[in-house]
N, C-alpha and C positions, 0 to 999 in steps of 0.2 A: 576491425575497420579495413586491413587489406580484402576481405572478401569483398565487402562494397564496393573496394574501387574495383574488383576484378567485373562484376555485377551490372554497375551503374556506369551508363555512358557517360560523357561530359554534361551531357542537359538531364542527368538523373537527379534523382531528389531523394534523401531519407526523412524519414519521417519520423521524429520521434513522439509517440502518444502517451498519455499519461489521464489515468483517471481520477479525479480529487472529489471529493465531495461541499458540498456547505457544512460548517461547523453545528454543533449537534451541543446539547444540553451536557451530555455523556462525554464529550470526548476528552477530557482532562483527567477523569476518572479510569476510563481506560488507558489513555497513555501511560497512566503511573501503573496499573495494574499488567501492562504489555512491556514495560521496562523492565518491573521487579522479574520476568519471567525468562528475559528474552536470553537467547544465548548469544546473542552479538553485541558483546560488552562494551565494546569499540564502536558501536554502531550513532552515525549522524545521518540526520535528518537533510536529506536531498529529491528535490523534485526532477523534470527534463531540461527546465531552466539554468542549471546550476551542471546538468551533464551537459547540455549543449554549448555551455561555458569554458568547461574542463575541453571538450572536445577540439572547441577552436584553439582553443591556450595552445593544443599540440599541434596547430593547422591540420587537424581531423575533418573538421565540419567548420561548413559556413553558414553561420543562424541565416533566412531568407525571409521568414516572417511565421508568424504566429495565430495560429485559428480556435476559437474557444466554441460548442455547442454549447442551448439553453440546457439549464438544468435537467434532469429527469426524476421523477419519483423513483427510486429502487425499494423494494417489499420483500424482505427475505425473512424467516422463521427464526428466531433468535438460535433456535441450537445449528441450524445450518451457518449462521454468520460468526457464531463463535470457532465451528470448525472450521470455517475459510481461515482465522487466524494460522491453521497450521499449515497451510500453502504457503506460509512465510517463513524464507530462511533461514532466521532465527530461531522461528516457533514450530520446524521439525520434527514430526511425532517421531523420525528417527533420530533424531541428537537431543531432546530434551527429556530428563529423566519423567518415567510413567506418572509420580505420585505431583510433581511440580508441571508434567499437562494437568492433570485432574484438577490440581488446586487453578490453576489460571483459568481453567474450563470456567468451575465453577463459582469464581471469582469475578468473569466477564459474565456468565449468565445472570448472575446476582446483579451487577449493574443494569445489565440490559431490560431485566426482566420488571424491575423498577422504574425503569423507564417508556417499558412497552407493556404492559400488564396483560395486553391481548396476546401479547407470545408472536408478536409483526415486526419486524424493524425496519424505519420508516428513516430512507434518507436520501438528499439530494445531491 
């Protein structure tokens, strides 16, 4: 946060963005399968809502208001979305052991793949 203030004038703005989707048939199914896997034991569930809360609590940021876009179709190939899982802190192809990516790989493809039988995963 001191870079921002170095950064942003008085009439500057941060913005904080966050992507969500609409809730999916699958997604309870993957959470428990992303949990059993995940290396952040300690880890809760926080949106920008709940940062941008924490932030004022420290007179960090002053919420100003809130902008939501319509939904979008996203299409991505079930084995490219199960590798986006390892973009996630947690799920580090560098800190999670080889055999325990393979099993969640194959654990999330197996959901997905049930869910998507054309091999598309399809979410808003």
């Amino acid at each position: 946060m001191p870079r921002f203030a170095q950064v942003l004038d008085e009439q500057g703005h941060l913005a904080l963005v966050e992507e969500s989707h609409l809730p999916t048939n699958w997604d309870e199914e993957s959470r428990q399968a992303l949990a059993r896997y995940s290396m952040n034991r300690d880890f809760q569930r926080y949106d920008m809502m709940t940062v941008a809360a924490e932030l004022e609590k420290r007179a960090l940021f002053e919420y100003v208001d809130r902008a939501e876009t319509k939904p979008v179709v996203v299409r991505q190939p079930v084995d490219e979305w199960v590798e986006s899982v390892h973009a996630r802190n947690g799920f580090s192809r560098d800190r999670m052991d080889k055999a325990d990516a393979a099993d969640c790989d194959a654990q999330l493809k197996e959901i997905l793949t049930r869910h998507y039988p054309d091999g598309i995963v399809e979410k808003l």
